[in-house]
C-alpha positions as CSV (number, residue, x, y, z in Angstrom):
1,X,61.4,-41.1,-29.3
2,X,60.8,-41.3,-32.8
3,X,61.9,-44.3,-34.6
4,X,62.7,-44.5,-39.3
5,X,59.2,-44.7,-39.5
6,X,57.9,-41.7,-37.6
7,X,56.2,-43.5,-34.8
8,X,56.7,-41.5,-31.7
9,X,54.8,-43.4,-28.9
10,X,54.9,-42.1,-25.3
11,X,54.5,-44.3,-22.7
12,X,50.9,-43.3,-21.8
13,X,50.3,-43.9,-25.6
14,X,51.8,-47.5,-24.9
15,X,49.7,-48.1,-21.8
16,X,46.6,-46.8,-23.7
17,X,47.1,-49.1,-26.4
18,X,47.8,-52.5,-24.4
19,X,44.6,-51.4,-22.7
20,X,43.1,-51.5,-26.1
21,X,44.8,-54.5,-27.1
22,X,43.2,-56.7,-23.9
23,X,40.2,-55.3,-24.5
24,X,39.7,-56.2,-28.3
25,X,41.2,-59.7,-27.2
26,X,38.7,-60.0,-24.6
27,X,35.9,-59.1,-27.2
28,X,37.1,-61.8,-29.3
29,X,37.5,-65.0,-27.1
30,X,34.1,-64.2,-26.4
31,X,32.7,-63.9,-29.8
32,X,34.4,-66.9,-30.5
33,X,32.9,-68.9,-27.0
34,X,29.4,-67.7,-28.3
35,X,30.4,-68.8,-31.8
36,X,31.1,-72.1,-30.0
37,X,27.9,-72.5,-28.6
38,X,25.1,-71.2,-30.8
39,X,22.9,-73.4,-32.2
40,X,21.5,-71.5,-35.0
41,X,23.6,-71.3,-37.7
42,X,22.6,-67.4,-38.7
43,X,23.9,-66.5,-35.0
44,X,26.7,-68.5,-35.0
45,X,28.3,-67.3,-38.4
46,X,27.6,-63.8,-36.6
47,X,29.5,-64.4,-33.9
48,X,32.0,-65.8,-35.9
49,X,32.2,-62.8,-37.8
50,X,32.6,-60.7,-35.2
51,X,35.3,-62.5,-33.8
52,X,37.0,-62.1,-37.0
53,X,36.8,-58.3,-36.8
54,X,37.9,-58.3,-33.1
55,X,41.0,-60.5,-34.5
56,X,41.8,-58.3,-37.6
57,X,41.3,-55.2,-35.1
58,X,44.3,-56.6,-33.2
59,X,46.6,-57.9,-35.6
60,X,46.4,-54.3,-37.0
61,X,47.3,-53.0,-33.7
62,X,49.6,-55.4,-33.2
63,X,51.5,-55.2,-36.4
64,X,51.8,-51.1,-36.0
65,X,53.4,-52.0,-32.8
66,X,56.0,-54.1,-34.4
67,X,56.8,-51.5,-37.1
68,X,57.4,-48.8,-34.4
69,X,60.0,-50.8,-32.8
């Protein structure tokens, strides 16, 4: 059903993107654990960037979500 911004989710759509939205979570508590642990510094702001991504990934996801409501 579309909503005053055109999103028109189904409920597979939904179910696909909770899937993706676990998923990029998942990716990013464990950037962030390896983050945590590194020792070199070149891996660890690595990690720590890619946790970032993961995190931007799902806010964006998240936030589309909220404006389809």
């Amino acid at each position: 059903m579309p909503n005053p911004q055109g999103c028109a989710l189904t409920s597979r759509d939904l179910s696909v993107i909770e899937d993706q939205l676990t998923h990029i979570a998942t990716a990013c508590r464990v950037a962030e654990t390896y983050a945590g642990q590194f020792q070199n510094p070149q891996l660890k702001n690595l990690a720590s960037s890619v946790a970032q991504h993961h995190r931007q990934h799902f806010d964006a996801l998240f936030a589309y979500l909220n404006g389809c409501q």
